[in-house]
N, C-alpha and C positions, 0 to 999 in steps of 0.2 A: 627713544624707548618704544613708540607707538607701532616704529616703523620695524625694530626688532622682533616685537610681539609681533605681529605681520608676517616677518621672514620664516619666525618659527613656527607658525600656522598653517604653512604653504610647507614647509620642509613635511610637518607629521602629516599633511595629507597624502605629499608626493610619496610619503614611506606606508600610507596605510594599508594595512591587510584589508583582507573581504571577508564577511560571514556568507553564508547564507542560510542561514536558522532565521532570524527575527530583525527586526529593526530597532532601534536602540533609543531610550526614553526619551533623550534630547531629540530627538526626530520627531517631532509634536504632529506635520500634518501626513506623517503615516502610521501607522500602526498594522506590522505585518508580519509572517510567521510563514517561513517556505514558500514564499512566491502568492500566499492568499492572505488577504484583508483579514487580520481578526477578527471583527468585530461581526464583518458580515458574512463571512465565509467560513468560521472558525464557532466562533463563540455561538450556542443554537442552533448550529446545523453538525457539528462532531459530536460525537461520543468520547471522552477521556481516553478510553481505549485507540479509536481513531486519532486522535489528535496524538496519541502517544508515537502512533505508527509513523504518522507525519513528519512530526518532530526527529525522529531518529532519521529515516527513508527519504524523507523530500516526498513523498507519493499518499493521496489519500489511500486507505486500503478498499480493498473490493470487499465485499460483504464476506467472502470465503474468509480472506486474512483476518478480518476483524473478528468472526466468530473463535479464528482459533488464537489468536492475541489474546481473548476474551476469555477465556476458555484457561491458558497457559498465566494468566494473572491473575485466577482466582484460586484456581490447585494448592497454591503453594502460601496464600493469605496468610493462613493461621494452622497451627499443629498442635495448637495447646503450648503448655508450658517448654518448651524446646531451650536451646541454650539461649539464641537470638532475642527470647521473651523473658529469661531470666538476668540478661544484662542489660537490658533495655530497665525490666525492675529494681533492680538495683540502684542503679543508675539514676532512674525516677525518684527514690525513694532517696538521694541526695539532693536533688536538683528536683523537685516538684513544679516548682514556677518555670521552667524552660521544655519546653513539650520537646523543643527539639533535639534538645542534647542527650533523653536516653533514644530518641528514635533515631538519631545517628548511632551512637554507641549499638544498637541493634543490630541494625546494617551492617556495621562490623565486620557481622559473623554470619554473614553469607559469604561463603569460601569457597577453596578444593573440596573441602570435609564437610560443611555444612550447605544446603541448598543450592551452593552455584558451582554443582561441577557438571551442568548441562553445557555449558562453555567447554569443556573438554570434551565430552560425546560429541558436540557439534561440531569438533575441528576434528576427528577423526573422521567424523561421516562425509565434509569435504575430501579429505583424503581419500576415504573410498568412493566415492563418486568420480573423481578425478583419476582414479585407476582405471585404465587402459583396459588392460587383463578383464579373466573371470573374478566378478565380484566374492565370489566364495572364497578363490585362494588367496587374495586381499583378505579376505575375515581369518582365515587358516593361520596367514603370516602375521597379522598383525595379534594373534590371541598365543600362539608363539611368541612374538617379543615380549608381550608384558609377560608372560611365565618364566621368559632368564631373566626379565630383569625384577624380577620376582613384586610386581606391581599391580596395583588392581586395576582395570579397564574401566574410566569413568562412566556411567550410570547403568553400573551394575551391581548389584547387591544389597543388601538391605538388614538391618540391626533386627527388624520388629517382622517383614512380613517377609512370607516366604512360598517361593512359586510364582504365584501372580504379585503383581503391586496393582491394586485394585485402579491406582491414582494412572497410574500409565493405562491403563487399558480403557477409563473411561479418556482421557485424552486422544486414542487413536480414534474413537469408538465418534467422536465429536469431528475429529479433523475429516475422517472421513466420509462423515454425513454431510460435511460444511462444501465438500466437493475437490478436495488437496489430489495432486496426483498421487502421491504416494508411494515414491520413486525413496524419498530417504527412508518413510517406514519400513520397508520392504527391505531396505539394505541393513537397518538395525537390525531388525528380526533376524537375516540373516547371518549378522554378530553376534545375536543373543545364539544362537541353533552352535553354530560354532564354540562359542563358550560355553555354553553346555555339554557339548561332544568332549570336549578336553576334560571339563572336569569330571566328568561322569557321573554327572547329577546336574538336577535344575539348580541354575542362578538367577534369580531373580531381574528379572530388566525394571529399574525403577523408574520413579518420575521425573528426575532429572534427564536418565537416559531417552523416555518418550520427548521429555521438551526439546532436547536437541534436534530429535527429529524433527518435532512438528511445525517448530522455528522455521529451520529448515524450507518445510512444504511453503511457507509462505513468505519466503526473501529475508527473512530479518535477520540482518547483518551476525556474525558468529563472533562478532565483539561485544555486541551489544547485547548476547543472547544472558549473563549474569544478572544484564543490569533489570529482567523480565523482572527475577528474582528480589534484586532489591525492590525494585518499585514496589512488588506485591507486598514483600514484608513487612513494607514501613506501613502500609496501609493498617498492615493486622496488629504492627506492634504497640498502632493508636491508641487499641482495645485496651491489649496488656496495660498501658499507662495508667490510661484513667482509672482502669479497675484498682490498677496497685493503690490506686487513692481511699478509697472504700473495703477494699478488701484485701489487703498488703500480703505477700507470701518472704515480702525481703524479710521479715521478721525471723520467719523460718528457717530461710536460709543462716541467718547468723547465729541463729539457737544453734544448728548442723556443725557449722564450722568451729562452734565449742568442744564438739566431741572429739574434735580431728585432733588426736595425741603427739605432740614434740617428743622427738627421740633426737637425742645425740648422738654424734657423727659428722662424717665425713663420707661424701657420697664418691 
């Protein structure tokens, strides 16, 4: 038996995969996180922000990335009552004892439609980067496709503001003080210019659309560019929790849902 348990211990090493994130709790005399010591290279000398960069990147950030990491995680914290803080209270207000379960549920609803379609700007701005060509007729052609295929161009447009999105302009306003080349902002603009020209009127370039860029200016993978988004929210949707404790609005919402009239049919 001893000598089997043996055999099998030697077979799941011979198969084992590799990380390279962290070191794993049974590993007692290391304790490490991308190639540095937690404890001493990690823990009182990062910032969350930084460590966040790490953790994705393998790379501590330079002061530039971190201001604008910092910067792109706090934009999008809180909006007030949004959907993401309305099912997070809900949520709460079934499960009060489990902090986690409406701040997952929140998370949710960072999507295409709601906060994370900076993930879509961001792979289009690859794509125009990676264009050969004049970057213009790259914007030309690509604001042509989405009008056949009658689509909207992620982060553009906006429910509430109109013209400017204040939220985008202080982000470029940040990245470009923090020292970012400026090579993706420069290419959205030049998407925004062009999506304007077609439509013949201003479209708004939101804050999603800025994040893509600003990501962007600073390495951060365009997969991971959503998860900016969740991180931020979960932080804000804290807020929402606890407050629903003290100050509940799920009440409201179910008072709402009373008025909502049943009609018979068939849809």
């Amino acid at each position: 038996m001893k000598k089997l348990a043996g055999d099998t211990l030697k077979f799941r090493k011979s198969i084992m995969t590799k990380t390279r994130i962290g070191t794993h709790l049974n590993d007692t005399a290391r304790l490490r996180v991308r190639g540095k010591d937690t404890l001493s290279e990690v823990v009182g000398e990062l910032s969350f922000t930084e460590g966040f960069y790490l953790v994705v990147t393998g790379r501590v950030p330079t002061a530039t990335q971190r201001k604008v990491l910092d910067a792109a995680l706090l934009v999008l914290m809180d909006h007030g009552l949004t959907p993401s803080a309305l099912v997070a209270r809900i949520v709460a207000d079934s499960n009060p004892d489990d902090i986690q379960i409406p701040l997952a549920a929140g998370a949710l609803m960072v999507g295409n439609r709601y906060a994370g379609t900076m993930v879509g700007a961001g792979r289009l701005l690859s794509e125009g980067m990676s264009f050969a060509g004049d970057k213009r007729e790259w914007a030309k052609g690509l604001v042509a496709k989405f009008r056949q295929s009658k689509s909207r161009i992620p982060g553009f447009g906006h429910a509430n503001y109109k013209g400017v999105d204040p939220r985008a302009a202080r982000l470029f306003e940040v990245a470009t003080a923090a020292g970012v080349k400026g090579d993706y902002i420069a290419l959205l603009q030049t998407l925004s210019e062009e999506i304007d020209a077609d439509a013949g009127k201003r479209i708004v370039l939101n804050a999603t659309g800025a994040l893509g860029a600003i990501l962007h200016e600073i390495d951060f993978p365009v997969e991971a560019m959503r998860a900016v988004a969740v991180v931020s929210r979960c932080a804000g949707l804290v807020g929402h929790v606890l407050e629903e404790r003290s100050s509940p609005v799920s009440s409201d919402i179910y008072a709402l849902s009373e008025t909502i009239a049943y009609e018979e049919g068939v849809d």
